[in-house]
DRENBA-239379 format. One record per residue (C-alpha): x, y, z. Coordinates in steps of 0.25 Angstrom, whole numbers, padded with zeros to 4 digits, always signed. Example, Ala and Ser with C-alpha at 12.3 -4.5 7.8 and 13.67 -1.06 7.14 Angstrom:
+0049-0018+0031 +0055-0004+0029 
END
This chain:
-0054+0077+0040 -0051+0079+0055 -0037+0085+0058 -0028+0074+0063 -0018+0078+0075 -0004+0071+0077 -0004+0061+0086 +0003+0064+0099 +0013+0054+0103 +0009+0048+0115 +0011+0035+0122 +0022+0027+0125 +0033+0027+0116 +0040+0015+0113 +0054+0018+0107 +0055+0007+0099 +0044+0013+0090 +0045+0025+0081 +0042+0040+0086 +0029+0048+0079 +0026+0043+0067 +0018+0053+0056 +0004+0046+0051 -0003+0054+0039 -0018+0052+0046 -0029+0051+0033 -0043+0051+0041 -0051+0048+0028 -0066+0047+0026 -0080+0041+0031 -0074+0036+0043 -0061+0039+0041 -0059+0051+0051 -0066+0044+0062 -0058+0031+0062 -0046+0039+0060 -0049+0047+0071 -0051+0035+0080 -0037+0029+0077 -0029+0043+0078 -0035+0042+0093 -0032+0026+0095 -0016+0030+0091 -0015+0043+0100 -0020+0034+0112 -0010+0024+0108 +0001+0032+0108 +0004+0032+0092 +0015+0041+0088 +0011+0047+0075 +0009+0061+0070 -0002+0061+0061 -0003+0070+0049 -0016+0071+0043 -0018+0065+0030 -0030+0072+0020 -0034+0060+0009 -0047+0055+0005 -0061+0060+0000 -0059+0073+0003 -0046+0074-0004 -0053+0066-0015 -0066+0074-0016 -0055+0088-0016 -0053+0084-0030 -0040+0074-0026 -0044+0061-0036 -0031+0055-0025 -0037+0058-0012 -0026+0064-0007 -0019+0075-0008 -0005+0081-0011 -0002+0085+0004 -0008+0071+0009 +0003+0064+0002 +0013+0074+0008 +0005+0071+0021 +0010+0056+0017 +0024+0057+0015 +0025+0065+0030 +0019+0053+0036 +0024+0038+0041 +0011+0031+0038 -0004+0034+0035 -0015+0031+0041 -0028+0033+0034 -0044+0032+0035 -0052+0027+0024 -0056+0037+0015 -0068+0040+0004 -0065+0038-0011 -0075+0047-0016 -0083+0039-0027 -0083+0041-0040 -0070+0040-0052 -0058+0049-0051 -0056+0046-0036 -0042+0037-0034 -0042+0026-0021 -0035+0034-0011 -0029+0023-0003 -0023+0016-0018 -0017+0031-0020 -0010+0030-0007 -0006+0016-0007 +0001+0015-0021 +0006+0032-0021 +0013+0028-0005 +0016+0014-0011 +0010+0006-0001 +0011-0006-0006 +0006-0015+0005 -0007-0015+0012 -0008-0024+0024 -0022-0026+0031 -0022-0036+0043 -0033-0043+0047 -0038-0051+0059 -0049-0058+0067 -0053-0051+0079 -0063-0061+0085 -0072-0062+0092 -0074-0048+0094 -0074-0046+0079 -0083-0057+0072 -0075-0064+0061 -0078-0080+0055 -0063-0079+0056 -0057-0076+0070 -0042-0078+0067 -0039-0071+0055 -0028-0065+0056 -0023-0058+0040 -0016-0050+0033 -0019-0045+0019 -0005-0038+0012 -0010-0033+0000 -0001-0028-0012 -0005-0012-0014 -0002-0004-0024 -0004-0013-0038 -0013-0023-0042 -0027-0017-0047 -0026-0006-0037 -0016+0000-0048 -0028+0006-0053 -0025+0003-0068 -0038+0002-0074 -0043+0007-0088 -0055+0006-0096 -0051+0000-0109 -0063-0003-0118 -0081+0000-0117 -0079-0012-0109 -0068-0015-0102 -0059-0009-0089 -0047-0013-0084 -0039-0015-0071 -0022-0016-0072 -0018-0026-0063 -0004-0022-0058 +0006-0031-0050 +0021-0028-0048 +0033-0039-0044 +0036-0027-0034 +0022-0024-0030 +0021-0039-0027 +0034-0040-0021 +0032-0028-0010 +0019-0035-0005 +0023-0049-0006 +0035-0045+0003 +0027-0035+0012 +0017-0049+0016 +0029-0056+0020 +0036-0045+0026 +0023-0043+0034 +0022-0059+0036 +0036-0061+0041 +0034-0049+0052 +0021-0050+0057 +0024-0066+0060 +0014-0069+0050 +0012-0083+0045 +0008-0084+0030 +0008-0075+0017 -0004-0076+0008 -0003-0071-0007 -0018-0069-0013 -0016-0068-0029 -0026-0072-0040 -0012-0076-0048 -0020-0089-0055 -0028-0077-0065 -0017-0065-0064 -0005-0075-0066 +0004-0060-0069 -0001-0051-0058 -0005-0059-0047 +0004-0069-0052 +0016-0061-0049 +0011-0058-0035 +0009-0072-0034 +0023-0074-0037 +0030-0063-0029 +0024-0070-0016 +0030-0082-0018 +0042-0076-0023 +0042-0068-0010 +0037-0078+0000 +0051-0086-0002 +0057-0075+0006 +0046-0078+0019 +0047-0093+0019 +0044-0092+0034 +0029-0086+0029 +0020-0096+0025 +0015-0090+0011 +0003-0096+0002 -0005-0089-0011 -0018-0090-0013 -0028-0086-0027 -0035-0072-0019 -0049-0078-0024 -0047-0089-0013 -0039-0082-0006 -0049-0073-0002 -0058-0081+0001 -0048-0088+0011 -0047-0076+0017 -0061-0074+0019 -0064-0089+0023 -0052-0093+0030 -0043-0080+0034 -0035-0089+0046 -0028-0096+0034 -0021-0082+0030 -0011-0074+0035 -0005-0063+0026 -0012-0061+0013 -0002-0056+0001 -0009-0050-0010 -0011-0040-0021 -0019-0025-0021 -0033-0031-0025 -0034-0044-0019 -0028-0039-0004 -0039-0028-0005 -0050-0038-0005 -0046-0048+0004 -0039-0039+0016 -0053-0034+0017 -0059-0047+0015 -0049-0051+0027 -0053-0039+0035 -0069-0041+0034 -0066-0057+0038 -0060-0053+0050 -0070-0044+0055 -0073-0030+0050 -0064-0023+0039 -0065-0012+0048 -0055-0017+0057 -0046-0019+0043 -0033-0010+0043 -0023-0008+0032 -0007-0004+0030 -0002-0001+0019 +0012-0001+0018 +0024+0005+0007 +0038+0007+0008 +0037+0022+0014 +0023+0023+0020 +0012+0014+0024 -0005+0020+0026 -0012+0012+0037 -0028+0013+0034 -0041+0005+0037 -0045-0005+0025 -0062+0000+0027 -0067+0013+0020 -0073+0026+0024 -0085+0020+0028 -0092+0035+0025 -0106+0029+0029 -0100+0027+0043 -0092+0040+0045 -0095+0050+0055 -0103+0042+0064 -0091+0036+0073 -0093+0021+0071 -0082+0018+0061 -0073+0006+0068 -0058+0013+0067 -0051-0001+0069 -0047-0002+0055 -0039+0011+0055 -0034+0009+0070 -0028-0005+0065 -0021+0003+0053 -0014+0011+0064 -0010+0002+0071 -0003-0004+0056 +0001+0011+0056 +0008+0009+0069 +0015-0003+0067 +0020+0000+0053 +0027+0014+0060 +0031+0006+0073 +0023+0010+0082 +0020-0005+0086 +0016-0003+0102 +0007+0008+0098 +0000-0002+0087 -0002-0013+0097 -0007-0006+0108 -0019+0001+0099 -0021-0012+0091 -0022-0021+0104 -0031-0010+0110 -0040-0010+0097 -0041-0026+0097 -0044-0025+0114 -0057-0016+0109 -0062-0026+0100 -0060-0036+0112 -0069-0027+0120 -0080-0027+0112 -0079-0011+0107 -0081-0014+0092 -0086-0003+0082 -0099-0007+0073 -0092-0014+0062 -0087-0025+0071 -0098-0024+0084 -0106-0035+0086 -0118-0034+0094 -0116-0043+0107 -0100-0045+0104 -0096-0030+0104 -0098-0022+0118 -0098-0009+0112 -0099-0003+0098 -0088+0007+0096 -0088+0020+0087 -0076+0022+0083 -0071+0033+0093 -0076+0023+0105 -0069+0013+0098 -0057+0020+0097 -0059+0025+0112 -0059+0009+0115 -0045+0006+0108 -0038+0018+0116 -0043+0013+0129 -0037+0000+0126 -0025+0004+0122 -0014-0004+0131 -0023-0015+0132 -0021-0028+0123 -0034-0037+0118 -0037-0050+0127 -0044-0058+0117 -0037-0055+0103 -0021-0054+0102 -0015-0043+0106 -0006-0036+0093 +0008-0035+0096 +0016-0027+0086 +0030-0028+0092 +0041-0020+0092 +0042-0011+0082 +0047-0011+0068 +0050-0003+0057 +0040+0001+0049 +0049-0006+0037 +0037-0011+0026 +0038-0024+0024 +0043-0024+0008 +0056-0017+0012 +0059-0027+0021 +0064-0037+0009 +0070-0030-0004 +0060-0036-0016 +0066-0046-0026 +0068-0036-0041 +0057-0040-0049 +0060-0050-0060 +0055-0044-0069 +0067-0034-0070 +0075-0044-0076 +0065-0053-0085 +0066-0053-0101 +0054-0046-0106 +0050-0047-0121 +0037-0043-0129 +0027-0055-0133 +0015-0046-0139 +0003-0038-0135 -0010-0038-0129 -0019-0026-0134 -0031-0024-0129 -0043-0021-0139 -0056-0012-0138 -0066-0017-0148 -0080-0024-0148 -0077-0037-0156 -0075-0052-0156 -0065-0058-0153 -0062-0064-0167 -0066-0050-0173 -0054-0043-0164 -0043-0055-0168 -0047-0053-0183 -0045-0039-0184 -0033-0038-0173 -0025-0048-0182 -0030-0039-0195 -0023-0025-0187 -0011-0033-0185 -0008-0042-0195 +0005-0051-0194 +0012-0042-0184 +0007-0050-0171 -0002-0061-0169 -0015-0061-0162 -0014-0071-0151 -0027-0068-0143 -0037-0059-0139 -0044-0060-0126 -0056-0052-0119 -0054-0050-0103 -0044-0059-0102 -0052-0070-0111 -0047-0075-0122 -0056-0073-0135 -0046-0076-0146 -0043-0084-0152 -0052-0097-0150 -0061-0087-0138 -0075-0091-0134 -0088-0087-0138 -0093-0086-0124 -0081-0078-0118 -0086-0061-0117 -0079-0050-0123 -0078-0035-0119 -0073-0024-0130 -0058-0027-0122 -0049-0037-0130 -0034-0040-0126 -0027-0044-0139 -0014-0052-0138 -0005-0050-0149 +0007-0059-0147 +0018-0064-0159 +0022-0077-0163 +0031-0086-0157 +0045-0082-0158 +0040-0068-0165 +0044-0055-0159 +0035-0044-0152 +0040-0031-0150 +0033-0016-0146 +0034-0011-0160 +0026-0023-0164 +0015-0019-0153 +0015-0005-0157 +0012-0010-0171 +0001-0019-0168 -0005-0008-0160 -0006+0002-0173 -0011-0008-0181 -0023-0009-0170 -0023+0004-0170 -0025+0005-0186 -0036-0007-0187 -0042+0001-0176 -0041-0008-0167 -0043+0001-0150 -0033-0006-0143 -0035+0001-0128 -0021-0006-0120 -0011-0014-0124 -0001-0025-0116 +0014-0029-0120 +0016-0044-0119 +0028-0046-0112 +0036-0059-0108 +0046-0058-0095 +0059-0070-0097 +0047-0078-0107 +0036-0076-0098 +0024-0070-0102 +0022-0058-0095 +0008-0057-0098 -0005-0068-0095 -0008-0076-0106 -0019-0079-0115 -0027-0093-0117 -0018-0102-0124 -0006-0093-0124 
END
């Protein structure tokens, strides 16, 4: 990794914008030190006030025997800083190595990561010349809990976790982001008509939320359409609102439409820190050779900049940036024979944006930051409504335990209701997610994995002892149970999806 050295502060310095700031510099790996390199030069030549402290993390920490990637002093290294701006960096293959860029979103609790994109025709070929979006994507929950368990011979799972705060902060952030960058609409991608509980709450939170931003026109969309709006008709959105998974598919989906996701850059925002980064990989089958377009992790310090104030700074690198592309210097991933005039490595091409700096583009719109503001994140700006559930009734309406064995479904119901006898009914039993009994179908597959509803009577009682008794009298038929899931109702609403007639 090469040594890092502060940044002097040079340039103009506008008082209404903070003094030095400290940036913990991570230059990754493939192509990671070169890019990094590149945009350390593009901000001493604008006059960027930061100190930079160098930030060790990625596959040399990992292959150091660090599962994490980083290391003890990194995060000291992180709490001394205002922000960090990283390169990609190599997961080593193989199991036993954790995503380092989950690590540090969910440990810093940067909950919202915001990945603008837009059209830069002509000089960079898209169908879609005027899109202008902005993908704010939920962070920390969802999927990307990483949750996940084998359960049986034959089946795996994956926790699915969504939070009325976790849904609340983003929700709030979008609009926040909405209301001040004069933006006219707020999407919400969900797939709430299969997930009615997880995705349905998100769904619910933004509407719940928009009625605070009634200047904002706000709509909601299924993400299987919605993706492929975005990917057919981009102009028709604005910002997109949406959860871990589905915000990592289509900000990249965005990204490639308008262009090249190696222009793509990345915030990500929390409370008390925020990591600005490119949204490509290491590219290792590109590194040392001095092609790699440094665009994406220029734009994610010109986030950098704005998010700590330093606004003139941020506009006169990103107009000088857009006023290269103008003049036809484009590295390989977005040079077209007989439209580009010069294929730029990535030093020339960061030799191009320095001897534009102070100049503004002709042909695209100049960025104009404004004045200014304080690097307030968005979900502070607002307190958050208590979550309901806080003061909702809960009560205990049965089980679901799920079973190991190779069986038919009629084989399992009969010696299930042989274990338990009178103490709880049977309702149903389905195998992933399909009901198999009673009345199942011939045709429907079955795995060794079966969830087993055990629910009382109407106007009968169920309570945890009763659970734990049903569980021992499993046990003793020699019944493998591998997980179990309390049945809960919140104010008489089930808290729980329902089965095929229930």
């Amino acid at each position: 990794m090469a040594t890092i050295a502060p940044i002097p502060q040079t340039g103009t310095v506008n008082p209404a914008e903070p003094s030095v700031a400290t940036i913990a510099v991570a230059h990754g790996d493939g192509i990671g030190p070169e890019i990094m390199d590149a945009t350390l030069r593009v901000l001493d030549a604008a006059g960027a006030r930061l100190r930079c402290l160098p930030l060790e993390l990625g596959e040399a920490v990992y292959l150091a025997g660090n599962s994490a990637g980083i290391t003890g002093e990194g995060w000291d290294t992180i709490a001394r800083a205002d922000a960090i701006l990283k390169a990609p960096i190599t997961t080593p293959l193989g199991s036993g190595y954790k995503s380092l860029n989950v690590t540090l979103r969910k440990t810093l609790g940067l909950f919202a990561n915001v990945r603008p994109s837009r059209a830069y025709a002509p000089f960079v070929p898209t169908l879609h010349p005027t899109l202008d979006v902005v993908i704010v994507r939920e962070n920390e929950e969802d999927l990307y809990a990483g949750i996940e368990h084998r359960q049986t011979d034959e089946v795996y799972q994956c926790l699915k976790l969504v939070s009325r705060p976790g849904c609340e902060r983003i929700v709030r952030h979008a609009f926040e982001f909405a209301r001040a960058n004069g933006r006219r609409k707020v999407t919400c991608l969900t797939k709430s008509n299969i997930m009615k509980l997880t995705d349905g709450l998100f769904q619910r939170v933004f509407a719940e939320i928009g009625r605070d931003y009634p200047e904002i026109e706000q709509d909601h969309m299924i993400i299987d359409i919605g993706a492929a709006r975005l990917a057919a008709r981009p102009q028709d959105f604005d910002v997109v609102v949406t959860s871990n998974l589905y915000g990592d598919i289509v900000s990249d989906i965005v990204a490639e439409v308008a262009g090249s996701v190696g222009l793509g850059a990345s915030a990500n925002i929390g409370l008390n820190n925020a990591m600005f980064e490119a949204i490509h990989g290491s590219a290792p089958d590109i590194a040392g050779r001095g092609i790699a377009n440094p665009s994406g992790l220029l734009l994610a310090a010109v986030m950098m900049l704005v998010h700590l104030g330093q606004n003139t700074v941020a506009e006169r690198i990103h107009n000088a940036w857009l006023r290269a592309l103008e003049d036809g210097i484009h590295p390989a991933d977005i040079h077209r024979p007989g439209q580009s005039l010069e294929l730029a490595g990535t030093e020339r091409f960061a030799d191009a944006v320095i001897e534009r700096l102070g100049q503004q583009p002709v042909q695209l719109e100049p960025v104009s930051y404004g004045p200014a503001k304080p690097a307030l994140p968005a979900a502070q700006a607002t307190p958050l409504a208590p979550p309901t559930s806080v003061t909702a009734t809960k009560t205990l309406n049965g089980i679901d335990v799920f079973i190991c064995a190779r069986t038919s479904p009629n084989e399992l119901a009969a010696k299930l209701q042989a274990a338990v006898g009178a103490l709880v009914p049977l309702a149903m039993i389905t195998n992933r997610g399909v009901k198999v009994w009673p009345a199942g179908h011939a045709e429907t597959l079955c795995t060794d994995h079966w969830r087993c509803r055990f629910q009382p009577s109407a106007g009968k009682a169920f309570n945890p002892a009763m659970a734990v008794e049903l569980l021992r009298r499993l046990a003793a038929a020699g019944i493998e149970f591998v997980k179990t899931e309390q049945l809960y109702r919140f104010d008489g609403v089930p808290g729980y999806s329902l089965g095929q007639g229930q």
